[in-house]
C-alpha positions in Angstrom: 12.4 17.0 8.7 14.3 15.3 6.1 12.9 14.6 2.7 13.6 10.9 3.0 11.9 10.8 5.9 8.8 12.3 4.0 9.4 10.5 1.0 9.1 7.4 3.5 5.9 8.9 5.3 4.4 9.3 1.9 5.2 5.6 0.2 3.9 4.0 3.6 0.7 6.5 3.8 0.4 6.3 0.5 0.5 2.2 0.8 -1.5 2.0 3.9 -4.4 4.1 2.9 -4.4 2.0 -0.7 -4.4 -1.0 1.5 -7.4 -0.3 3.7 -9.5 1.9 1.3 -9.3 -1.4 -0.7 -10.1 -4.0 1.8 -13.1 -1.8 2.3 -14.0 -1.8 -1.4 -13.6 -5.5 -1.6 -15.7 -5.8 1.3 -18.1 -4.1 0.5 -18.6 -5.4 -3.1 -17.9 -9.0 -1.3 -21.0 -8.0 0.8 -23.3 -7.5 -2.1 -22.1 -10.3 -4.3 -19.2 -8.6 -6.5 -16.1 -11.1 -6.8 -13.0 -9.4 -6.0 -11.7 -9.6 -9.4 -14.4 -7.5 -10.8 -13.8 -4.0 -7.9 -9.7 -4.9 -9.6 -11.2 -4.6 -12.6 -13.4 -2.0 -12.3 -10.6 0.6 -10.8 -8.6 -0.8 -14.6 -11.6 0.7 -16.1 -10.7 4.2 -15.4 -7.4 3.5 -18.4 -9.0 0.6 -20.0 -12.7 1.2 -20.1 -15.3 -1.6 -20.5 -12.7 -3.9 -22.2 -11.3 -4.4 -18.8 -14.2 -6.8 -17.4 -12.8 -8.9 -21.0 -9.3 -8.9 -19.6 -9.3 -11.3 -16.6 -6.0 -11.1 -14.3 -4.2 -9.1 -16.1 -6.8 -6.0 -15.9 -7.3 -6.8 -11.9 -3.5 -6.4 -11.4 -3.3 -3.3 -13.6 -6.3 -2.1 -11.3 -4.6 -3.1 -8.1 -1.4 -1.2 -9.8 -3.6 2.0 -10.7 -5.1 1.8 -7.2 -1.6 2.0 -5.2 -0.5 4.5 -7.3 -3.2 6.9 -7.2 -2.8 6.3 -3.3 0.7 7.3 -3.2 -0.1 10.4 -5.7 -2.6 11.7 -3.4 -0.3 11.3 0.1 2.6 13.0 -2.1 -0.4 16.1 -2.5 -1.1 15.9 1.0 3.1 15.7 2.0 3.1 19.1 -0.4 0.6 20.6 1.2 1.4 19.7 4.9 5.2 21.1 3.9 3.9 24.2 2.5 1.4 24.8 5.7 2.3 22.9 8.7 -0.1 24.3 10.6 -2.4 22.0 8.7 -0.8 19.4 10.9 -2.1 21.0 14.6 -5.2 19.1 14.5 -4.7 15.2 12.5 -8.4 14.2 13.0 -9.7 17.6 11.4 -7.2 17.4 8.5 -8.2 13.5 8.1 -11.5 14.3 7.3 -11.2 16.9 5.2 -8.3 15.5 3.0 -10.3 12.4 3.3 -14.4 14.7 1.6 -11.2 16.5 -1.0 -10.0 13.4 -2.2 -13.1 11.6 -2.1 -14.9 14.4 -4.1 -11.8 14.8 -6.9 -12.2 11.3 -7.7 -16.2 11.4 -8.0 -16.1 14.6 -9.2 -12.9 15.1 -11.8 -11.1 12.2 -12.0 -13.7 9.7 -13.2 -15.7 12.0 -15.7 -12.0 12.2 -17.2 -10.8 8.9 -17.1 -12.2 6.0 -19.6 -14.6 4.7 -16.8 -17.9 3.6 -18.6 -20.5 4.2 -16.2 -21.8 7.4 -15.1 -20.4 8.6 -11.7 -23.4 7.8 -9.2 -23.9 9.1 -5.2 -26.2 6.0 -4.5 -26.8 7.1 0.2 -25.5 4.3 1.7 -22.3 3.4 -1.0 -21.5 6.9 -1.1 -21.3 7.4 2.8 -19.8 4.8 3.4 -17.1 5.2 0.8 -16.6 9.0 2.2 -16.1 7.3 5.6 -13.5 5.1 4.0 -11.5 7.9 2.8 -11.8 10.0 5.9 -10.8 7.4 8.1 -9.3 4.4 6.3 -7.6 6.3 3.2 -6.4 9.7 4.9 -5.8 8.8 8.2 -2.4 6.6 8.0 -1.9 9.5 5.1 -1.8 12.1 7.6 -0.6 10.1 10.4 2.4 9.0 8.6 3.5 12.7 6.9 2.6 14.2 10.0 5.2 12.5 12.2 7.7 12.9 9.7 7.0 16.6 9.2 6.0 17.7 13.5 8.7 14.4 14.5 7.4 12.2 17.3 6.5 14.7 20.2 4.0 16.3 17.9 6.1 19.7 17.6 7.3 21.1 14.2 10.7 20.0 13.3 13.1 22.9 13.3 13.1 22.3 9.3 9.0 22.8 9.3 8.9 26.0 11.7 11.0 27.8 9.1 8.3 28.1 6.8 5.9 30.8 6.5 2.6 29.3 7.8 
């Protein structure tokens, strides 16, 4: 294990998860009439507030900015935490899933109620599975995927780096 083969792992995690988790959200929203400015606009809303449906383009792209970075932030936590325990690592699909309900719940849970979003953090059934599955599947899969093969290497195994450290 090399840290730029992590730091690598987390940038394309990071950018792959973004990618998907936000093609779900567009989808979604396109699938009950939002325009795919307004889910851009709405992620700005967590630094901007309600003043970024009133800034057009330029709020989207700070949204779709805030988005990827948040994405990369979180598969940076989960590179930390696969570093510190590898034995996180022996089962992807398990760790998947529940990086994907952590994640999923620190946004819903801390992260909005702190940010400048102006609506009140709901759990509507069928959004709020769905979006779970999203970040299970769509959002922390390529996450773990990618660190995981730069942390265990191809075959699975822990590097000789990664076995070093106290599990």
């Amino acid at each position: 294990m090399t840290y730029r083969h992590v730091a690598t792992a987390v940038l394309m995690g990071g950018l792959l998860g973004g990618a998907l988790d936000l093609l779900f959200a567009v989808s979604f929203a396109g699938y009950n009439g939002v325009p795919v400015v307004r889910v851009f606009q709405t992620i700005a809303s967590g630094l901007l507030g309600s003043s970024a449906y009133a800034g057009g383009n330029a709020s989207a792209a700070l949204g779709v900015l805030c988005h990827f970075t948040l994405a990369v932030g979180w598969a940076a936590v989960f590179a930390g935490l696969a570093a510190w325990k590898p034995a996180l690592l022996r089962s992807r699909l398990l760790c998947a899933v529940l990086f994907g309900l952590g994640v999923f719940l620190a946004m819903r849970l801390v992260v909005l109620p702190l940010s400048a979003y102006p609506r009140p953090v709901t759990f509507a059934p069928l959004a709020s599975t769905l979006d779970l599955l999203s970040h299970m599947f769509l959002f922390a899969g390529p996450i773990v995927a990618f660190t995981s093969r730069a942390i265990t290497g191809p075959d699975g195994r822990l590097s000789p780096g990664a076995a070093r450290r106290p599990a």
